[in-house]
Phi, psi and omega in degrees: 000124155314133167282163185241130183300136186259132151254126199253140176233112186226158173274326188263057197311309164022284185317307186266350190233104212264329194097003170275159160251152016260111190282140146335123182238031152217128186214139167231116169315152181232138061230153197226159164233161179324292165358285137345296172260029187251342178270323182289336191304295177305323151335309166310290188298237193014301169294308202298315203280335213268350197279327184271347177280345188272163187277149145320156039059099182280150185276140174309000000 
C-alpha cells in the first residue's frame, strides 16, 4: 500500500505543531479560503507522486 498525504486543516495549529516528530507536513490554519486547499491538495500529490518515482538511496 502507498502513503496517503494527511492535510491537517485546524483552528489550533499550536497544537500540531510542537517540534516533536513526526509534525504534520501539510497545515492549514482556519479561517481558510477554498483556494488554499485546493492549492495545498496539489502540493501534497505532487510531492507525494515525485517522492514514489524517485529511486531509494541504497543502504549503507
Amino acid at each position: 500500500m502507498g502513503d496517503v498525504p494527511v492535510i491537517f486543516i485546524t483552528a489550533f495549529p499550536e497544537r500540531l505543531l510542537t517540534g516533536d516528530r513526526p509534525e504534520p507536513a501539510f497545515l492549514i490554519s482556519k479561517p481558510f479560503q477554498p483556494a488554499m486547499v485546493s492549492a495545498v491538495a496539489s502540493q501534497a500529490l505532487f510531492f507525494q507522486r515525485n517522492s514514489r518515482s524517485r529511486p531509494k538511496a541504497a543502504a549503507s
